[in-house]
N, C-alpha and C positions, 0 to 999 in steps of 0.2 A: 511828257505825253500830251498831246494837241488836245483841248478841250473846246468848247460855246464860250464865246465870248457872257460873263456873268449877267450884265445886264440887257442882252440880248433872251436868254435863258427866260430869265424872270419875267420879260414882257411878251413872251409866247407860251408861257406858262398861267400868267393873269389872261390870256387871251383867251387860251381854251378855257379855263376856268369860267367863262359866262358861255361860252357854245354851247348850246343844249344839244347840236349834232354829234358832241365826239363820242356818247353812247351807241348813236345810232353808227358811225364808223367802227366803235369799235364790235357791234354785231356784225359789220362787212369783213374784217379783219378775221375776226372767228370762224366766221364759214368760209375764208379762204384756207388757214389752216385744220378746219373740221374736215374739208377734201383730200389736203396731203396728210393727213394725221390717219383717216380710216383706208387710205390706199396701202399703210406700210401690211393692214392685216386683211384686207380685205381677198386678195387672192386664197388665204388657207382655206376655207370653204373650198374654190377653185381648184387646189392642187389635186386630188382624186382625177376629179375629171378632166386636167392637165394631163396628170399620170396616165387616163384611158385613152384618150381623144388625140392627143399631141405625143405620143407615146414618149414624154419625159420621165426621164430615172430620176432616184434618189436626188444625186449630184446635181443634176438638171433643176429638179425642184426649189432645190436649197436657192441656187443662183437665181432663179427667177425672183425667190422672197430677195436675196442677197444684192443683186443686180443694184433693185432701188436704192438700199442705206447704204450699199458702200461709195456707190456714188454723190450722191446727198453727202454723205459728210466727209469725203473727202472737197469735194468744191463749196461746202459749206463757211470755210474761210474768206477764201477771196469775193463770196457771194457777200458777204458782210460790209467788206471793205467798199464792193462795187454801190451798196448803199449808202451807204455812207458819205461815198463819196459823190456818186451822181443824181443823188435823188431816189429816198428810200420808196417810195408811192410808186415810184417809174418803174424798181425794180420790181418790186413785186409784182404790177399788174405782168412785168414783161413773162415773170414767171410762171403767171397762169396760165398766158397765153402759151408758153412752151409746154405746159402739161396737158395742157386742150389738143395740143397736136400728136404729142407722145403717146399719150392716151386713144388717139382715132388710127393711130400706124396697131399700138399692142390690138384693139378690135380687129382688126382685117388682119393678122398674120396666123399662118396657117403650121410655123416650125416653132420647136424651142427655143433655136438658136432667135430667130428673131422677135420672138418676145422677151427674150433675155437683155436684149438689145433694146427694146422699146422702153424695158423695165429701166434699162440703166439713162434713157433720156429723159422719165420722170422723176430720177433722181436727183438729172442735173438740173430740170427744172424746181423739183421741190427745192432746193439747197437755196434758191432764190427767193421764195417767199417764208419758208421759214423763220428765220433770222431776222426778216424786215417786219416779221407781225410783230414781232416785241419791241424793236425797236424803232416803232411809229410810237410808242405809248408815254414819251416824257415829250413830245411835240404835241401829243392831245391833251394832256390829262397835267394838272398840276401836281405839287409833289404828295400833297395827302391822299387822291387819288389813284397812284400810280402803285399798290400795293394791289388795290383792290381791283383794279383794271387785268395787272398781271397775274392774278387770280384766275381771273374769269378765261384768259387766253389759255394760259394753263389746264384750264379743266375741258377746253373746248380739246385739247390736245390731248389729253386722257381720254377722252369720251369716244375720240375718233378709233381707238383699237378694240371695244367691243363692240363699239358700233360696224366695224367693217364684215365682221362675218355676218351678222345679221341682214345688211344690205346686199352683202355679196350672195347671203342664199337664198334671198327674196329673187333676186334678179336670175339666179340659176335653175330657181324654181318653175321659174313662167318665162325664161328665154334662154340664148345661149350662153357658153361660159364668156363670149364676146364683150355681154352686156356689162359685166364688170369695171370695162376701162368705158363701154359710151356712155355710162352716166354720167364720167365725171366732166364729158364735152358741157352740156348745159349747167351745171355746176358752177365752173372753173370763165363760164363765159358769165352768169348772174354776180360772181365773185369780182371779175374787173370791172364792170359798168359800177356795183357799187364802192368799189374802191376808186373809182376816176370822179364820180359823183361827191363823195363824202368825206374824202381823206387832203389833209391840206397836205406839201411837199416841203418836207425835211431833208438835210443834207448837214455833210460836214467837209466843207473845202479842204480840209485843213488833214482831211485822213490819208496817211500812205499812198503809194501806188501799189497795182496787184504785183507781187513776186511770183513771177513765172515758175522759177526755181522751187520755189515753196511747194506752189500747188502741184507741182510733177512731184515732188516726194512725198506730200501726203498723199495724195492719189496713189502712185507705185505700190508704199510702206502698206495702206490701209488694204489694198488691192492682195496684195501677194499676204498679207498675212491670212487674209479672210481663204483665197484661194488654198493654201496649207493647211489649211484647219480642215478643211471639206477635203481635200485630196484625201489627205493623211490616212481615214478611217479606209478609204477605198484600197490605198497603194500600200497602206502599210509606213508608219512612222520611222523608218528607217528608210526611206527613199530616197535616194539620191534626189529628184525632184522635188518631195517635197519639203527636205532640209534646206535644197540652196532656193528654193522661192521663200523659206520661213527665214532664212540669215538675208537674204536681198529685203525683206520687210525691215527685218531689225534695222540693219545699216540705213536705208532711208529713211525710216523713222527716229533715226539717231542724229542722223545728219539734218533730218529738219529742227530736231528741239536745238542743237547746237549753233542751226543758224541763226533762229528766231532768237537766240542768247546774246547773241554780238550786232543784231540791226537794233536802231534807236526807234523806230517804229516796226514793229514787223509785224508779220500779219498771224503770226498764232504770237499771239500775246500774252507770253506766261505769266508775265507781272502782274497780272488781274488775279493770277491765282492766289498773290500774297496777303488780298485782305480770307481771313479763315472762313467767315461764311459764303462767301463766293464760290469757296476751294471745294469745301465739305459740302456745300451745299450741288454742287456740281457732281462731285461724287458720287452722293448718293441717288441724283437721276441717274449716272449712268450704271449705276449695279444694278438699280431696279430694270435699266429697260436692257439689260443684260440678263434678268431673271426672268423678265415678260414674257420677252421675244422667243427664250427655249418654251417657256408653257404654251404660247401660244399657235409655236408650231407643231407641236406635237396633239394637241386636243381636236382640234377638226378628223383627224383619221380614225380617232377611238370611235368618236361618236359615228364615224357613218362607214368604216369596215366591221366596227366588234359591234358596235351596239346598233348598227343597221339603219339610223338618220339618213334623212337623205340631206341636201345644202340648205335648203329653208328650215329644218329642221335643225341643222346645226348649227346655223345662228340663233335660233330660239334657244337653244341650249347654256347658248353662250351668254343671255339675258342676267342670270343671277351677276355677272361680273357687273353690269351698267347700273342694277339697280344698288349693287356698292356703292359702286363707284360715284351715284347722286347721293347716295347718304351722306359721304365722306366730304365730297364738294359743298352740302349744304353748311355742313358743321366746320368745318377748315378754317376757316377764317376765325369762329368764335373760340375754336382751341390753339389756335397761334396765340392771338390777346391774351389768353388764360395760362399755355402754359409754356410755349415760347415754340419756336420752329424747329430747336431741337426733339425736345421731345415728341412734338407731333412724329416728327421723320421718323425717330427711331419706335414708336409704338407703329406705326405706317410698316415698317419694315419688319418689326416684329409676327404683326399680324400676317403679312408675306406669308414670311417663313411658316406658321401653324398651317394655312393654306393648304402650301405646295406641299410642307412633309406630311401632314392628314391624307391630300390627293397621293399621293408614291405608295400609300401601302393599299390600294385598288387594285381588285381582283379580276379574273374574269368574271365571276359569277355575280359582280355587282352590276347594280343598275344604273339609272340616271339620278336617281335621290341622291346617295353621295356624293357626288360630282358638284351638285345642286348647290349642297350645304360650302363645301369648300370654294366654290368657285363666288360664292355670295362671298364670304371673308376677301379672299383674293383683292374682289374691288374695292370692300372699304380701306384693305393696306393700300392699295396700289393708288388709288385717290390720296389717301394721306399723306404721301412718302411726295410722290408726283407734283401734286399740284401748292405743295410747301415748301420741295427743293427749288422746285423753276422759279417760283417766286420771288423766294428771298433770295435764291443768287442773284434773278436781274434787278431787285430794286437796290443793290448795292454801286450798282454801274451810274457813273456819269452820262450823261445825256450824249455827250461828244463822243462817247465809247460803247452807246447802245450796240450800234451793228458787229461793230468786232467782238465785243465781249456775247449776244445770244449767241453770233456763229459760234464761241465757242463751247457754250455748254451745249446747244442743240448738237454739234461735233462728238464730245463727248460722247452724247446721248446717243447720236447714231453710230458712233463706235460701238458702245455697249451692244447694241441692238443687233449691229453685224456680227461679231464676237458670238453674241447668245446664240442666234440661228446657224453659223457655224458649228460651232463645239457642241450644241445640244442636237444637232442633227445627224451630227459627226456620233457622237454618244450613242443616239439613238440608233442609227444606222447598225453601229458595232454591236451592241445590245443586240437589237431585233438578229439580225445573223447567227448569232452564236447562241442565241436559243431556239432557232428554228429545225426543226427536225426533218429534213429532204430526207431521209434515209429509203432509197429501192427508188427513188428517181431520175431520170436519166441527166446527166450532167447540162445538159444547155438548158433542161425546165427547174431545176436547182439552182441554177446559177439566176436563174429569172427568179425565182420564187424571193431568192436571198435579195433581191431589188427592194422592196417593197412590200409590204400586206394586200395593196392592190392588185400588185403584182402575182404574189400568191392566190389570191382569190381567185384570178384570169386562169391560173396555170390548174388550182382546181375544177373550176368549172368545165375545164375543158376537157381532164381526166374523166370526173364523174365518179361514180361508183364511192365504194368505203374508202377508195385510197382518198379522193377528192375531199372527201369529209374531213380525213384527217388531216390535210394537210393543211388545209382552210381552218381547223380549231389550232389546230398549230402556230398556223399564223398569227392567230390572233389573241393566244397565248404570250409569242412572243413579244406580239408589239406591245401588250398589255406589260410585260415586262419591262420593258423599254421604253415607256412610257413613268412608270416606277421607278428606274433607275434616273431620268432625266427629271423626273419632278426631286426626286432624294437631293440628289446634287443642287439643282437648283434652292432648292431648301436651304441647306447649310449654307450658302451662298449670302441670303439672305441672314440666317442668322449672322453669317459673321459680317454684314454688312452695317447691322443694327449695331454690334458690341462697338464697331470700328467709328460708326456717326454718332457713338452718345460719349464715347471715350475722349472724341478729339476735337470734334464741331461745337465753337465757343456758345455757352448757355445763353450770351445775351444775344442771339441773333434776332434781327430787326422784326417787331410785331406791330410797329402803327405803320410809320410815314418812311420812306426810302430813306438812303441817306442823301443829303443835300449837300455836300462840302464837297473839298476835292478829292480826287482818285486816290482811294487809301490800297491799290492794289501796287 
């Protein structure tokens, strides 16, 4: 495996070690990823008024959230390598630039289809700067720092998923649903000035070329499985479509681990999985943002069909998760030292799980207090678990195998996350359905009601009278239900996520200074 030449390493390593600027880069670096990290959530506030205004269904919805991570991490690999190999600085800025424009098409489009479309070109932009924010940090930062540096990146990447409905229903509140993708114009343009400004350019000659082949099968595999998962609940699990798009995923995703098996470099690089806390540690980001991603689609609709929020209102709601989630980030670091990054994860994940399966047994007749209390735990697990998996996976990586090894947990990460918002949507969908009560309505406003809560709300409003009443509490019984069922599962999820990271993930996992030696993956 190509690494840095050693003493080449060492004297870019004493270099930044006297720059007083690599602090101030690595706040350039954070708020490039603080952009692409609150875009993955910042639309659910939006999706309502998606559902009204853009009249998208269910299905439609999903792929809007879906669009972005399935994309992001299937090019999430080769995005790695292309840093690696040409200049990680270059890339990234190149990626801002591509989400600055992706972002000004999703504001002016007036259909689903083509926000679905814009969605899936700020994915291929994110997949560009993601991967290259971690792996600027052994070019800044010496090795005793680069614990604490991958800390702070991490938490900026946590912070960006409650922060996004809060911005998103600030801007919903005082403009259109548009404003969503123009903020991140001025954002994503402050984000490259101070990355061309602040950031020195790192590269590795010596990495791969892109496998074409590779990235058509991650993309395909990641593509049709995510697309099976959201049919299935629509067409029914026995569909001829959605079995042979779920068997066309497997066989490509089978055919890329077996290729990545026989190249002497390839570009999903399983051999990094070999050192245990890279593996485990990797893991457990992606079950959590497999646990996230379902709660997080699902809580924007309770709060503003059942409990009547409007979008600003529903990021306010969302508040107890960030003020977790800075508790957690403050203490992180001092509970790695104390009691090692296992256990963090696994108490992180623990707490999860109390969380989610506290929220599943929510009533209609509760209020927003409950929600409160649970959604406060949520962020101290989710900060625990989060910004102690990222960390200690990447400070195991060699400097030469930064970009390839974040693509690949951040990959991970966005598989989970595709995964979550699939199957938890999918869940929820079938849930809300099968507890909805249409019964004396005429089959095309049944079939609409069965869409959505929103959807039912429209088809009551429009009836009126006692039938409309009911079928509006109905709805929002149902999705209450359905909401229940997709917090339960996700729960247990979580538990068995915790048993699985404290049973297997080696107890000495690293709590001062990276590893320095060579590639033990």
């Amino acid at each position: 495996m190509p690494t840095a030449p050693p003493a080449a390493a060492a004297t870019a390593a004493a270099a930044t070690a006297a720059d007083p600027r690599r602090w101030l880069a690595l706040v350039a670096v954070a708020l490039s990823v603080l952009v692409i990290s609150f875009d993955m959530t910042v639309l659910n506030v939006a999706l309502p008024a998606l559902a009204d205004q853009l009249g998208a269904t269910t299905g439609q919805q999903q792929w809007i959230v879906d669009a972005y991570t399935v994309v992001f991490a299937a090019v999430m690999l080769p995005a790695g390598l292309l840093g690696d190999r040409f200049g990680r600085r270059r890339t990234l800025t190149t990626g801002l630039a591509l989400f600055g424009l992706a972002s000004a098409i999703g504001m002016l489009t007036g259909s689903p289809a083509t926000l679905i479309a814009a969605r899936a070109g700020m994915g291929l932009a994110a997949s560009l700067v993601m991967p290259m924010s971690m792996a600027v940090i052994p070019g800044l930062f010496p090795p005793a720092e680069q614990r604490r540096a991958t800390a702070i990146l991490a938490a900026a990447v946590s912070l960006g998923a409650p922060l996004g409905p809060l911005i998103g229903g600030f801007l919903l509140q005082h403009f259109w649903w548009g404003s969503v993708f123009a903020i991140n114009i001025p954002l994503t343009a402050l984000g490259i000035a101070a990355c061309v400004l602040l950031l020195p350019e790192t590269r590795d000659p010596a990495a791969p070329r892109i496998d074409l082949l590779a990235t058509l099968l991650a993309a395909v595999g990641l593509a049709g499985l995510t697309y099976g998962i959201i049919e299935g609940a629509d067409r029914g699990w026995v569909d001829t479509l959605v079995l042979a798009t779920l068997a066309g995923s497997l066989l490509a995703l089978t055919a890329l681990v077996l290729r990545s098996r026989r190249q002497r470099d390839p570009m999903l690089d399983l051999r990094l999985l070999a050192d245990r806390t890279f593996r485990w540690s990797s893991v457990a980001a992606t079950l959590i943002s497999l646990v996230l991603f379902g709660a997080f689609f699902v809580l924007p609709l309770y709060f503003q069909s059942v409990l009547g929020a409007d979008a600003l209102g529903t990021g306010l709601r969302l508040m107890p998760i960030m003020l977790g989630l800075l508790v957690a980030a403050k203490a992180t670091d001092r509970l790695v030292g104390r009691l090692g990054a296992r256990t963090v994860i696994t108490l992180g994940l623990a707490l999860l799980a109390a969380a989610l399966l506290f929220g599943s047994r929510t009533g209609t007749g509760d209020g927003y207090g409950r929600a409160a209390v649970w959604l406060a735990v949520l962020g101290v697990g989710m900060g625990l678990t989060l910004i102690t998996a990222q960390s200690s996976a990447l400070v195991t990586l060699p400097p030469a195998r930064a970009g390839v090894g974040s693509g690949l947990v951040q990959t991970l990460r966005q598989v989970g996350g595709a995964i979550g918002i699939a199957a938890f949507g999918s869940l929820l969908s079938g849930s809300y359905r099968g507890a909805l009560d249409t019964g004396g309505l005429p089959a095309e406003a049944a079939h609409r009601a069965g869409e959505s809560v929103v959807a039912a709300d429209a088809v009551a409003r429009a009836g009126g009278g006692e039938g409309g009443q009911a079928l509006s509490a109905s709805a929002h019984a149902a999705y209450v239900h359905g909401m229940g069922v997709v917090l339960l599962v996700a729960g247990l999820v979580a538990v068995f996520s915790a048993v699985l990271v404290a049973a297997r993930m080696p107890a000495d996992a690293p709590a001062a200074g990276p590893a320095s030696g060579p590639d033990r993956g």
